[in-house]
C-alpha positions in Angstrom: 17.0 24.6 16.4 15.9 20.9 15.5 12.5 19.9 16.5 12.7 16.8 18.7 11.6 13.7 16.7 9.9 11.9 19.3 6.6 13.0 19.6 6.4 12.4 15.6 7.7 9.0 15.8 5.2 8.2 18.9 2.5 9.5 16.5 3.5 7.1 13.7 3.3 4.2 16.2 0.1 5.3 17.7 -1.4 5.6 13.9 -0.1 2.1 13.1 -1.4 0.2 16.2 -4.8 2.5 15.9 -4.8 1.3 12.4 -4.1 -2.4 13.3 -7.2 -2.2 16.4 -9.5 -0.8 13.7 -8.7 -3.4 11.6 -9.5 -6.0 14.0 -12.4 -4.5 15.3 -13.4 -5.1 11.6 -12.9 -8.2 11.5 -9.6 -8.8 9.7 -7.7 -11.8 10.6 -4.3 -11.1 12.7 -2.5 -12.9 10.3 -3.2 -15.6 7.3 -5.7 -17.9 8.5 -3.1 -20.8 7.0 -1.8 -20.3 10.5 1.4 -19.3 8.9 3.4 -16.1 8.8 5.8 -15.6 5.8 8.1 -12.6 5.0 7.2 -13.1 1.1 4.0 -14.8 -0.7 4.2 -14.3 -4.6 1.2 -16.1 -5.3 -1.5 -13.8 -7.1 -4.2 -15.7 -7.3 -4.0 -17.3 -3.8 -6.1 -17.1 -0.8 -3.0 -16.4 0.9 -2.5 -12.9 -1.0 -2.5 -9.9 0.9 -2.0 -12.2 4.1 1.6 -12.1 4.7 4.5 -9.6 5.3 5.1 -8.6 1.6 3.5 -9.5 -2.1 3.1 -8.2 -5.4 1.3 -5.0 -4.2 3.9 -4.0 -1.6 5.8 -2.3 -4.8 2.9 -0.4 -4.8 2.9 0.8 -1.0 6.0 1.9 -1.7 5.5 4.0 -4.3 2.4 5.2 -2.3 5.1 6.5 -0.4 7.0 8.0 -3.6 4.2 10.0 -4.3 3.6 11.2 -0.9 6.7 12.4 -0.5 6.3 14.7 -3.7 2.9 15.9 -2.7 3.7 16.8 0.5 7.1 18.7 -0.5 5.5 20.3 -3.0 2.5 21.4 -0.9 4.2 21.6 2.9 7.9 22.0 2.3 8.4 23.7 5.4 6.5 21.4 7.7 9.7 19.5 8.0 9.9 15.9 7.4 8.4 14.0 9.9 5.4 15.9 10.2 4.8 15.3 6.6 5.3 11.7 7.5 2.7 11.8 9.6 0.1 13.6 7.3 1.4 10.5 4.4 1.1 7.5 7.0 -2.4 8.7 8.2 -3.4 8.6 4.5 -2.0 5.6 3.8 -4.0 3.8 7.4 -6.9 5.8 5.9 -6.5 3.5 2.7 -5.8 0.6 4.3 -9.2 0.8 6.3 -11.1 1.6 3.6 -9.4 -1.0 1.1 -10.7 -3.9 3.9 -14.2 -2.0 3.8 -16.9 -4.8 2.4 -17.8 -2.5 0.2 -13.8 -2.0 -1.2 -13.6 -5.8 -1.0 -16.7 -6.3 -3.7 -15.7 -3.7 -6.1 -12.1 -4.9 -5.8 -13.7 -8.5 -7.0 -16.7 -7.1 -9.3 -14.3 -4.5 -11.5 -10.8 -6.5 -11.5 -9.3 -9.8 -11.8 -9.5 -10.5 -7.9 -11.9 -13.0 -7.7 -10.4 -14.3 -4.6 -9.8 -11.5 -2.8 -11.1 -11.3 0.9 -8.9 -8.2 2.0 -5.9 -8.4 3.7 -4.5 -9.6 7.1 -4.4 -7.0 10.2 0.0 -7.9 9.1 -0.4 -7.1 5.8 -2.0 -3.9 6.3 0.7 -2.6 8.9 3.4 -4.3 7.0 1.7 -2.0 3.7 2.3 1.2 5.7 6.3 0.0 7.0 6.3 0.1 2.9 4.7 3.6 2.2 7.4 4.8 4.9 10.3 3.1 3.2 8.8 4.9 -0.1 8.8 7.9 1.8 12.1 7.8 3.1 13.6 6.6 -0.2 12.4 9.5 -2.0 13.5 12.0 0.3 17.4 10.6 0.0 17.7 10.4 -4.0 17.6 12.5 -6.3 13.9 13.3 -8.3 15.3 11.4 -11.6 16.4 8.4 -9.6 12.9 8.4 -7.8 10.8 8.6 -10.7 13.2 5.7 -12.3 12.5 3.6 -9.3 8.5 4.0 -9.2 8.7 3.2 -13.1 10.9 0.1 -12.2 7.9 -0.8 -9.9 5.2 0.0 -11.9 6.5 -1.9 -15.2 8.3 -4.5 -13.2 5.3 -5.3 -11.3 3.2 -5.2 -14.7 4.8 -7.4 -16.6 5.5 -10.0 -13.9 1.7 -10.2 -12.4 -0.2 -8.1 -14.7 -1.1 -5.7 -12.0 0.3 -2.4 -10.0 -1.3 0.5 -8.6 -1.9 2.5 -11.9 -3.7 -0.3 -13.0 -5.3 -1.0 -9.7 -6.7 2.4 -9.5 -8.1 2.4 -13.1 -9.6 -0.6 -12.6 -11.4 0.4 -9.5 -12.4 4.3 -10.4 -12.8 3.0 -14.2 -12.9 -0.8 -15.2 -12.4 -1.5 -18.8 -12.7 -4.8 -20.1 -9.7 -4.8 -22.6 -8.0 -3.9 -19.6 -9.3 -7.0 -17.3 -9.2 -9.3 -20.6 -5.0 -8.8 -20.5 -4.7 -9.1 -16.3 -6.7 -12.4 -17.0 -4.1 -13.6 -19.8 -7.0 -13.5 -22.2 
């Protein structure tokens, strides 16, 4: 017998707009204070990063969701999807409050290239997590080899177009290295 998928899709909502009132009560904007709200913004080095629906870092949320999906069928292959959803998307909000954290926000400026960086809209945060969950959902329809191509594609992709993705990301916020910072700054 099939568990019924509402209360799991009620809970992903309720995590989301929880996320998005957190968020607010932090003090993020709603959306980019340029009083504008665009489906794309490709502009690294903007104010307006992180402030619209997608970026450069939303290949990254997505394979946020990649990798997700492996740990969780590797660690709770019996849970059934959506419950493992769940577990992934309340990591993911989990990241997403603590990425807006002042404290995230300085490191994120001291250790990398993002000088500019003032955290992300309450838009881009939710639209982050609609990301991990099309990562998620990806990775449970193809096949492993077609899933680890794809989050290669991002990560190199990504690389070589903005000098950034989230391997780099998280090795310059857990370890900086100045070669590393030299190249993301064209040096």
């Amino acid at each position: 017998m099939q568990a019924r998928p509402w209360p799991w899709i009620i809970a992903l909502a309720a995590i989301v707009a929880a996320t998005a009132g957190i968020l607010l009560a932090m003090g993020r904007v709603p959306i980019c204070t340029c009083g504008t709200v665009k489906l794309w913004h490709g502009v690294v080095v903007s104010s307006e990063n992180s402030q619209h629906i997608t970026d450069w870092y939303t290949p990254s949320h997505i394979v946020h969701g990649i990798l997700f999906y492996g740990a969780t069928h590797l660690l709770m292959r019996r849970a059934g999807l959506l419950p493992r959803l769940v577990l992934s998307t309340i990591v993911e909000a989990a990241w997403e409050i603590a990425e807006n954290t002042e404290t995230v926000i300085q490191r994120y400026r001291e250790a990398t290239i993002a000088l500019d960086y003032f955290g992300d809209s309450v838009i881009n945060s939710v639209s982050d997590i609609g990301a991990m969950w099309l990562g998620f959902l990806v990775a449970s329809r193809l096949p492993v080899p077609a899933t680890i191509a794809l989050a290669l594609a991002f990560e190199i992709g990504v690389a070589l177009v903005i000098r950034d993705n989230l391997t780099l990301n998280v090795l310059m916020l857990l370890w900086p290295l100045e070669s590393v910072k030299a190249w993301q700054a064209g040096a």
